[in-house]
TILUM-684917 format. One record per atom (N, C-alpha, C): x, y, z. Coordinates in steps of 0.1 Angstrom, whole numbers, padded with zeros to 4 digits, always signed. Each point is the difference from the previous one (the first is absolute). Layout:
residues N
XYZ
...
This chain:
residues 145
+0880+1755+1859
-0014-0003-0003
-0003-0015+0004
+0003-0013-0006
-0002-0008+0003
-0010-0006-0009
-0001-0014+0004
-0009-0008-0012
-0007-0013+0011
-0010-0002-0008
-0009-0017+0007
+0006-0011-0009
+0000-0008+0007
+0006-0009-0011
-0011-0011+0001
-0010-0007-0002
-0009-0008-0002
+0005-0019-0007
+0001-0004+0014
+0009-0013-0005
-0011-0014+0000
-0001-0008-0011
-0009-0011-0005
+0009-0014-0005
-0003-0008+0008
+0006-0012-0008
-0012-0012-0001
+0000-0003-0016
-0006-0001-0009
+0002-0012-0014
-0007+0001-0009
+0008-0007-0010
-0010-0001-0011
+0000+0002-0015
-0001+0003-0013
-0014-0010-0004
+0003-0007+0006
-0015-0014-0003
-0004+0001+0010
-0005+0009+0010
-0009+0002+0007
-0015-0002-0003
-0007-0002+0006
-0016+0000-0008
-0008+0011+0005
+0006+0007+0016
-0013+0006+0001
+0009+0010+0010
+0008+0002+0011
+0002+0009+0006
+0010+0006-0005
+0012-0004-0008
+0011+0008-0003
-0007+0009-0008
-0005+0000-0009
-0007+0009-0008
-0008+0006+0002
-0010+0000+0008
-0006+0006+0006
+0007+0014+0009
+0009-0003+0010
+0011+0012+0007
+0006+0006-0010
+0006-0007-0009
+0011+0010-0009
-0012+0009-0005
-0015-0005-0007
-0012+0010-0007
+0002+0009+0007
-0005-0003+0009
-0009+0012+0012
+0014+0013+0001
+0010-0008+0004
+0009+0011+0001
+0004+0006-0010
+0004-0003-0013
+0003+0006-0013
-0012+0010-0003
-0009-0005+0005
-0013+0008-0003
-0003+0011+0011
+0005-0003+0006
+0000+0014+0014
+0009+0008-0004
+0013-0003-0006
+0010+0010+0001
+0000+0007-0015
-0008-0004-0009
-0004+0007-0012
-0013+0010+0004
-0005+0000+0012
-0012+0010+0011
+0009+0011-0001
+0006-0008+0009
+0012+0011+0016
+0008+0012-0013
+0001+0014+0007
+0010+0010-0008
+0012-0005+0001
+0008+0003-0011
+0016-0010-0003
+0009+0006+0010
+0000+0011+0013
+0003+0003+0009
-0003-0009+0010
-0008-0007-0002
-0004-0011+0011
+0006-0019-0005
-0006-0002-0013
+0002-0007-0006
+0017-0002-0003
+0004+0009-0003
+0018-0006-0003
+0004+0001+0014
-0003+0002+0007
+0005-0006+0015
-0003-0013+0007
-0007-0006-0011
-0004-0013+0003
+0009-0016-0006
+0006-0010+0007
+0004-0006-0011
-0003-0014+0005
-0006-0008-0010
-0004-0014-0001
+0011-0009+0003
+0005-0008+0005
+0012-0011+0001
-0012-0013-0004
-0002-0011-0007
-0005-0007-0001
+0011-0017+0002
-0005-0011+0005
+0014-0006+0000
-0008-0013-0005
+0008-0003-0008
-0007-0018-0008
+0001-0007+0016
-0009-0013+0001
-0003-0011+0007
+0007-0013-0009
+0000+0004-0013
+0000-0008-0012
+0009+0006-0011
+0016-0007+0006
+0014+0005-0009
-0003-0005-0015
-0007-0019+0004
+0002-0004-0008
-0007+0002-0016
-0012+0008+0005
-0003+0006-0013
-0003+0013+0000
+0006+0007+0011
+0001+0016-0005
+0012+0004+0003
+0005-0003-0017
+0009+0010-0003
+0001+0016-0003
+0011+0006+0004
+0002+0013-0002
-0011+0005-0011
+0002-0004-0016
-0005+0002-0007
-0020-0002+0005
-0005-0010+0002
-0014-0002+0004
+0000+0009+0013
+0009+0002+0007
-0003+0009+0016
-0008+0015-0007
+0010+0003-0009
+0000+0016-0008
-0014+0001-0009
+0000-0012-0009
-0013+0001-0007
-0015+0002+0009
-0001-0012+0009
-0007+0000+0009
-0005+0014+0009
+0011+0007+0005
+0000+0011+0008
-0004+0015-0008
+0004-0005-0012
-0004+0016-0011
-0017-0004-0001
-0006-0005+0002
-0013-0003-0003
-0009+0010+0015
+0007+0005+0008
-0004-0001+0009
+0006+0020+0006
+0013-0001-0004
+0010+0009+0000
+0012-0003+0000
+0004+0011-0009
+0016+0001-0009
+0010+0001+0014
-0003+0005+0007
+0013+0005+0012
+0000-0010+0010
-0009-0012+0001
-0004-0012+0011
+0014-0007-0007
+0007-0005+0014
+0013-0004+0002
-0003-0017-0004
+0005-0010-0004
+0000-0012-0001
+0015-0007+0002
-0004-0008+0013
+0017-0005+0003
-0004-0016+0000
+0012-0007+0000
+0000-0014-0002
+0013-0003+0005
+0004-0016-0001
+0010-0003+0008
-0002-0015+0000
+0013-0003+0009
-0003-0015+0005
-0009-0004+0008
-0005-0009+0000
-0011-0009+0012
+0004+0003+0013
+0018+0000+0004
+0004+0003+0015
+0002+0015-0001
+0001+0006-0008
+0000+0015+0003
-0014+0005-0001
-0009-0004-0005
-0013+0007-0002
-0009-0011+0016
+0005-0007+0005
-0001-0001+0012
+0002+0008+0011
+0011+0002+0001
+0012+0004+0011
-0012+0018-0003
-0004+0002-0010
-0005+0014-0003
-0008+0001+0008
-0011-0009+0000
-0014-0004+0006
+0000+0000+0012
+0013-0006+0005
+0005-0003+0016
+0001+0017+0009
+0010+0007-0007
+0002+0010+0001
-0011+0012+0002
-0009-0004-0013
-0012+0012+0002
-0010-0004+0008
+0002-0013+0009
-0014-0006+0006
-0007-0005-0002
-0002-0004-0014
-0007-0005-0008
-0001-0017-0004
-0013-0003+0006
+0002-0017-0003
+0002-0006-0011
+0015-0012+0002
+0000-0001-0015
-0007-0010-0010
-0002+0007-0013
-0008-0008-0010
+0001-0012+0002
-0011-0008-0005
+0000-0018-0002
-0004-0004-0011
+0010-0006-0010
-0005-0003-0018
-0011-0011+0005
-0006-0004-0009
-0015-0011+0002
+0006-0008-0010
-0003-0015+0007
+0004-0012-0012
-0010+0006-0015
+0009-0003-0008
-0005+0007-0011
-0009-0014-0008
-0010+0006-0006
-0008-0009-0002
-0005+0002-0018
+0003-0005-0011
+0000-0004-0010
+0013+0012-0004
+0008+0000+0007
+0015+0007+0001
-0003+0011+0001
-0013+0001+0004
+0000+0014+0011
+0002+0005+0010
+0006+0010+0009
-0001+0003+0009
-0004+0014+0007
-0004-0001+0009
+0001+0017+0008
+0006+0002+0012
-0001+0011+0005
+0011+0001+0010
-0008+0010+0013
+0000-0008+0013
-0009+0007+0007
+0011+0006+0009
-0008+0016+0000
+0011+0010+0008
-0007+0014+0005
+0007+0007+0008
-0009+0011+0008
-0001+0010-0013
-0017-0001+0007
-0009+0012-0009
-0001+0013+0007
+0014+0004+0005
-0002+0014+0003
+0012+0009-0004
-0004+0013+0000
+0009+0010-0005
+0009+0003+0014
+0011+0003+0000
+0006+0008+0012
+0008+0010-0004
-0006+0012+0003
+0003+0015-0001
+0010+0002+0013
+0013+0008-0011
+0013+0005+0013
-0006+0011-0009
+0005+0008+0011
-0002+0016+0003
+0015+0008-0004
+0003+0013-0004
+0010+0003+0005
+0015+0003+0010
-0008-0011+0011
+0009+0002+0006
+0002-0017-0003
+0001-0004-0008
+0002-0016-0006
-0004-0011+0012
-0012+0002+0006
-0003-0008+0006
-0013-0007-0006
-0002-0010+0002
-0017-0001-0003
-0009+0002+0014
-0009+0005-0007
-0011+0006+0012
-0012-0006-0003
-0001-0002-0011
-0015-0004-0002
-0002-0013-0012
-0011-0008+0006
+0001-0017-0009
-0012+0005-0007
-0004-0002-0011
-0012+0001-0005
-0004-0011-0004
-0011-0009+0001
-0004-0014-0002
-0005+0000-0014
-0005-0011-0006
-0008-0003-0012
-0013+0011+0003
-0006+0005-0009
-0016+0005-0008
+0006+0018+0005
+0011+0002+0006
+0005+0018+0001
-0006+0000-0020
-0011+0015+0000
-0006+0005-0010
+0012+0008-0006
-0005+0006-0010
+0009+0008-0011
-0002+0018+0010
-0013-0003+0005
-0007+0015+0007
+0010+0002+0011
+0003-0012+0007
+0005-0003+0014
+0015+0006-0003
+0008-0005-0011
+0011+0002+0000
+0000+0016-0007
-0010+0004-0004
+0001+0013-0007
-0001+0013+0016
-0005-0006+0008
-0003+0006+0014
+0012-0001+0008
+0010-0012-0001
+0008-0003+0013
+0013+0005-0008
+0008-0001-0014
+0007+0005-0001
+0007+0008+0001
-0010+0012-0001
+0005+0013+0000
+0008+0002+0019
-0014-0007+0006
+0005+0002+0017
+0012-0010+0004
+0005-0005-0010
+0008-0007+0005
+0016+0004-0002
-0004+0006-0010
+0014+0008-0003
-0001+0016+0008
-0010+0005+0003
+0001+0012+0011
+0004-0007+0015
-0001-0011+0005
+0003-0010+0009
+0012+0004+0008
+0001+0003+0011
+0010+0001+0006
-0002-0009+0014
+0010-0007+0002
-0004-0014+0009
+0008+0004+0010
-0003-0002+0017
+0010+0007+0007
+0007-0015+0003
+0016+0004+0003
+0005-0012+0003
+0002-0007+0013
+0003-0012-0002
-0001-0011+0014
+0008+0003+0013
């Protein structure tokens, strides 16, 4: 059968887009019939080891959905990840009254079952959008190179 895997790297003190994708999508897949939806699975990946821990990854992610993956790591492994998936890597911001944020790609990248990714989804993808492309994405059959 096969599964989508839906990959985001992200981080827990976000203000406006990490939470915004995890919504929409938690909220699509509570739409979608659980024939569609459990073939779906979140990988989210911290930007931000230093303050998302395992424990905060999980709290964070149940807010949104119980089955959304939360991984973390070192600074050079959660690089080397970024490198790997194509993805440009995050940049912490001089933190300012010991604050900081972390600027990093606001898009989703959906692998298909044949574990490739095929498709990038940018920032403002709707809850409707993802409740429409899901399903065709796991019926997806990609011819190869």
């Amino acid at each position: 059968m096969g599964s989508v895997t839906l990959l985001f790297f992200g981080y827990t003190n976000c203000p406006d887009e990490c939470p915004m994708h995890m919504a929409n999508i938690g909220m699509a897949l509570k739409k979608l019939p659980p024939s569609v939806a459990d073939r779906i699975k979140l990988v989210f990946v911290t930007t931000d080891p230093a303050r998302d821990t395992p424990v905060q990854l999980r709290r964070w992610l149940d807010n949104f959905d119980s089955h959304f993956v939360g991984l973390t790591g070192t600074v050079a492994a959660l690089e080397a990840v970024q490198k790997a998936a194509g993805v440009p890597l995050a940049q912490k911001t001089e933190p300012r009254n010991g604050n900081y944020s972390v600027a990093h790609a606001n898009f989703v990248v959906a692998y298909t079952k044949d574990n490739l990714a095929h498709v990038i989804y940018p920032g403002g993808v709707s809850r409707d959008d993802w409740i429409h492309d899901l399903p065709l994405l796991i019926k997806e059959t990609w011819p190869r190179p």
